[in-house]
Structures are given as C-alpha cells and as structure tokens.
N, C-alpha and C positions, 0 to 999 in steps of 0.2 A: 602522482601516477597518471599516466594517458593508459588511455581505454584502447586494449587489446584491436588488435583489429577484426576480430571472429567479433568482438564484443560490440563493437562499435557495428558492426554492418547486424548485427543481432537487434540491440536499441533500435537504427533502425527501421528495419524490417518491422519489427514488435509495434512502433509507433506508428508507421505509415499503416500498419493491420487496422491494427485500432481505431485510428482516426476512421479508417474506412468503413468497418460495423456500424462504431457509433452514428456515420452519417446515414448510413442504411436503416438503421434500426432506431435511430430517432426522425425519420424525414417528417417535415412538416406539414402537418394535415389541415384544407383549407376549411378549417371552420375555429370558432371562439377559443378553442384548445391552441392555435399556433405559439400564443406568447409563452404560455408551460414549456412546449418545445424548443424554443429558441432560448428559455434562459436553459436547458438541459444541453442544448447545444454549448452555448456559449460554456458551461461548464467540463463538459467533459470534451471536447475534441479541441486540440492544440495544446501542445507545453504539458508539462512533466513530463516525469523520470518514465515513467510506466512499468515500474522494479515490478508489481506484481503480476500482471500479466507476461512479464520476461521470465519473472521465475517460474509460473505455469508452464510456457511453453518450453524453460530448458529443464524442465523436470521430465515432463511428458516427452521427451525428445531423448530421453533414459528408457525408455520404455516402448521406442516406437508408435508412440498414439498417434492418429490420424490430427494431422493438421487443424483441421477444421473444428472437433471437438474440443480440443487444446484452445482454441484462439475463441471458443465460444466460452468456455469456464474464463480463462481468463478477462475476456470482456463483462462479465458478469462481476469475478471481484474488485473487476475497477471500478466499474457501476457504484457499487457498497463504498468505494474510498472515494468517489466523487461526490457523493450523496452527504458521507461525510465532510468534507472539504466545503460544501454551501453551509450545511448547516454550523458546523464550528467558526467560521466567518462571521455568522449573523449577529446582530449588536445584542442580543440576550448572552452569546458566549464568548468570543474574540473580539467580538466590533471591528475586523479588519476590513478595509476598504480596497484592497490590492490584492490580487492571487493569481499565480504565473503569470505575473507580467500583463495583467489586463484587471479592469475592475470586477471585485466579487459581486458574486450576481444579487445580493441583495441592493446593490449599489446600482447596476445596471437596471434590474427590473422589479424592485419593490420586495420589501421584506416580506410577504402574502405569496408572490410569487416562486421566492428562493424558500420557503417550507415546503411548498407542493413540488416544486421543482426535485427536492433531496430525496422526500416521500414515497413520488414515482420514480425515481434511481434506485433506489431500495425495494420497490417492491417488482419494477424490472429486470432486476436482479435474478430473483427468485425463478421469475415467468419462463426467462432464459435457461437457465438451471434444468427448471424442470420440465425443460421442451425436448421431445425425443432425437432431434436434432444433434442434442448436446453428446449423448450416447445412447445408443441400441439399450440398453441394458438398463433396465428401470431401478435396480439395485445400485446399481452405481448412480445416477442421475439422485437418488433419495439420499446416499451416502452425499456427496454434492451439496446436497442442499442443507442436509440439518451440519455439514462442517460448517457451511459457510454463517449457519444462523448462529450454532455458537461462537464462531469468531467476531462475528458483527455483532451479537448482543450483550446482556449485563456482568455476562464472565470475558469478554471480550473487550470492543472497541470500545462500545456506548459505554459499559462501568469503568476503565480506564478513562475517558475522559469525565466522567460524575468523580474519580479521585483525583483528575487534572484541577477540575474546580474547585474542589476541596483544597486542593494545594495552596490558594491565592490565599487560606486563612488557615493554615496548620502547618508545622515544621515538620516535615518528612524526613525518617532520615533513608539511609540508602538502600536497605532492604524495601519499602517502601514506594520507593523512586522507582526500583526495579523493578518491584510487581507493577506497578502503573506503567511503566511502557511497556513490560510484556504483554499488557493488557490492550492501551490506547494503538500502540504501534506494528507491537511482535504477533498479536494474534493474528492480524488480514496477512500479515508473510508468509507467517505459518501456514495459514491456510491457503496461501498459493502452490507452496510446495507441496503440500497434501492431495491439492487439488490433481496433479501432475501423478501421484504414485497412484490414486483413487483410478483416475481414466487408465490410467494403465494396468490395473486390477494387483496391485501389490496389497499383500495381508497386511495388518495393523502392525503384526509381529518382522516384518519385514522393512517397515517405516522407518524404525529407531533411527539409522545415523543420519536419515533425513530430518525427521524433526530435531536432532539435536543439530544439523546445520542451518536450520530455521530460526529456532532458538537465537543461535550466537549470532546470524545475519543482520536477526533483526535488533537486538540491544544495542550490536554494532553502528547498525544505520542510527539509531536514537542518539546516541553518545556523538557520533559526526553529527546531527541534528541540532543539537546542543553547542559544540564545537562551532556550527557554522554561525547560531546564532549571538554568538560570542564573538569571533573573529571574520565571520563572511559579510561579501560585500552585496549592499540590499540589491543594486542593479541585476547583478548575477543571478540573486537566489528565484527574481523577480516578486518579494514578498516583502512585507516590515520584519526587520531584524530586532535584536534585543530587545525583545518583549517580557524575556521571563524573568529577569531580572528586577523591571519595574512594577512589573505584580508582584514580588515577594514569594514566588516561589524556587524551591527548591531543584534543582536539577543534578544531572552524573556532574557537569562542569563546576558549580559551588561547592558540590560535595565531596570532589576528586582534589580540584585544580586542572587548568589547561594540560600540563604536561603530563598526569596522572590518567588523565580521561583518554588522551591520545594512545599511551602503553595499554589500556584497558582495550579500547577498541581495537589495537592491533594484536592484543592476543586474542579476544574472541574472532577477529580474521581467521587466524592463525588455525585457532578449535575449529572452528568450521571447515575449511580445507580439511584438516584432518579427518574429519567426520565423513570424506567421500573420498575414503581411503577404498572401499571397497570397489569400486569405479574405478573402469580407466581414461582413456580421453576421450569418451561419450560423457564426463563430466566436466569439464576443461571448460566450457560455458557457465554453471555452476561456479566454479572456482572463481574464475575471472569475475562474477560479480561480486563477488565475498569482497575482492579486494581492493575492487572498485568502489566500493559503500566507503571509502573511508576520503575519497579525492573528489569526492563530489561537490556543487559549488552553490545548488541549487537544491 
C-alpha cells in the first residue's frame, strides 16, 4: 500500500514539527553538559516513523485542540520512546550498534553517556507535560502525565520489555506474546491516542472506541514488526533484522506463520477502522494510518 496523500503530507508535517521542538528544546548549552545534549540530539531528531506523535496530533485534530499543545504532548511521548530506543540498544539489553540508519548512541558516545542521555528523555518528558504551556488546564496537564507514567512504566513499556528479556529463556506461548507487546509496544500508542482525547477534554466513558482503536493499531504495528523482521530489508528498516529468531524467542510470526500473522494483522486493521465508525471524515487521518501500519518498511 502507498501512503494516502492527506497521509503522506501529515508524516510529514508531523516530522519536520518534530525535528523542530526537539532542536529548540534540546539546544546546546556551552558548558561540560554539551555532550549529554548532543548524544540526545543525535537521538531523537532525524529518521523514524514518528506514529506517536501523528497519532497525538490526528487524534487532537478530532476535537479541535489548539496545535501547539497537540505537538507539545506529542513531543513529550516521543521523548519516552526515544529514551527508550538508547536504552534497549545498549549492550546490557540489545547490544545493537545501528538505529535509523545511523549508529546508536552508545556506539557514538559511550555507554555512561547513552544511560544519562535516555534518563534526561524521560524525565523531559515529564517537565514538558507538566509545563502550562502544554494546556491551560492543570487537570488535564495531571491527567497527561500520570497516562503517560503508566504507559511508560512496570504496567507498560518498561515491564513489557523485562518480559521481552525473559523471552530469550522461556517459551511463550501467544496469549503471552500478546500481553508483552500490548505492553512493550501498544501502551506508548495507546497512550498517544489518549493523549489526543485528554487535550480535547473527552470523559474516560467517551474514549471506548478510541482505545479499542489503539489497541488493535498497536498489536497491528507489532505483528508487521515481526513481519518485517522476518521478510524486510535491513537497508530500508535502517536497523539489524532477524534478531528474534537467533535469541530463541518467541514471536506472533513463530507462533502464527508468515501468512497467518499477515490475516491477523489485516483483521485487527480492519477492527480498528471499524472502531471510528462513530467519526466521520475528521477521522480519515486516523484510518489511513491503521492501514498504513501494515506497508511499512522501516
């Protein structure tokens, strides 16, 4: 599938946003702190998808949120996945030497610097969050933040990947498999689209078919993750491919088969479209990445 063109000029918009915060908001200050800054640079500005910050801002774009506090949550939970992304690289967890097409930053600037580097992501995160900048409204700015803590902590990213590790010495079977990417992968999605109905002041009881098209987005993207790391080409992904296999873990593509995994992913597309049946083409953006998630290459 080729990317929509609403879709494609959205990506990016979304990316060039991005890039532009992050250089604002990490500029380099002239004292012993520069090198922290520059491996935080080198990580987070250029290359990737930037799905969660797109799905923040086409959530919030259902609800008319002001631009600006849109593109400030969403800079924050890219922050959390960038943060992540140094530290699962570092040779305590992945030991990978490459990531988007450039070397990982403990590679670049020492594995001391790539833990403070992830640290301060994580807790810039926050700072942002809870900056009134983000929104007027200190209730929502609080709702914000403790989403974001639980999606990023032990019920989230960080225990999803402590059962990623576990995987390299335990047989999972797919029940399993599922709750560890709902966990590792689907919670910072989720909590993008969350993020999106939050700034736009929609009740919890109001969220439902959003989170259930968070949900399916996200197992979705995991299973094409899987997928690519099976069948994609390393150039493209700009990462080491077929890594899960040679650790002996378990994945949806072992567990399924190639052609099994693929009908899986394209019904949970499917669900999720469905899920924003309530919406009309104020969610057309939305949709388009549901379906997107499954043609990606990278």
């Amino acid at each position: 599938m080729v990317a929509s063109v609403s879709l494609k000029a959205a990506l990016a918009e979304v990316g060039e946003e991005v890039d532009r915060r992050f250089d604002t908001l990490l500029a380099i200050p002239d004292d012993p702190r520069a090198n922290l800054y520059r491996a935080m640079r080198h990580a987070a500005i250029g290359g990737g998808k930037r799905l969660r910050p797109l799905l923040v801002f086409a959530t919030s774009n259902l609800f008319g949120v002001d631009r600006d506090c849109a593109f400030r949550a969403g800079v924050a939970i890219e922050a959390i996945h960038v943060y992540s992304l140094i530290h699962d690289d570092l040779p305590a967890m992945d030991d990978d030497d490459v990531r988007r097409g450039k070397a990982t930053v403990h590679k670049a600037f020492g594995e001391a610097t790539a833990v403070l580097a992830g640290d301060c992501l994580h807790a810039l995160a926050f700072e942002w969050l809870a900056d009134p900048a983000t929104h007027a409204d200190p209730f929502v700015r609080a709702e914000l933040v403790g989403d974001l803590g639980r999606a990023s902590g032990p019920n989230g990213m960080a225990g999803g990947q402590m059962m990623d590790l576990e995987a390299e010495k335990a047989r999972f079977d797919l029940a399993t498999v599922t709750r560890l990417q709902a966990m590792k992968t689907g919670a910072l999605i989720a909590c993008s689209v969350e993020a999106g109905a939050i700034l736009g002041r929609v009740p919890p009881e109001g969220r439902m078919g959003l989170r259930g098209y968070a949900r399916d987005i996200g197992l979705a993207f995991q299973i094409a993750d899987d997928l690519l790391d099976v069948e994609g080409d390393e150039d493209k992904a700009g990462k080491k491919l077929r890594k899960d296999a040679g650790a002996g873990k378990e994945t949806f593509v072992s567990l399924l088969g190639v052609n099994r995994a693929k009908e899986q992913a394209a019904m949970l597309v499917d669900q999720a479209v469905e899920h924003l049946r309530g919406f009309g083409a104020e969610a057309d953006l939305l949709r388009d990445i549901a379906r997107f998630v499954l043609a990606r290459e990278s």
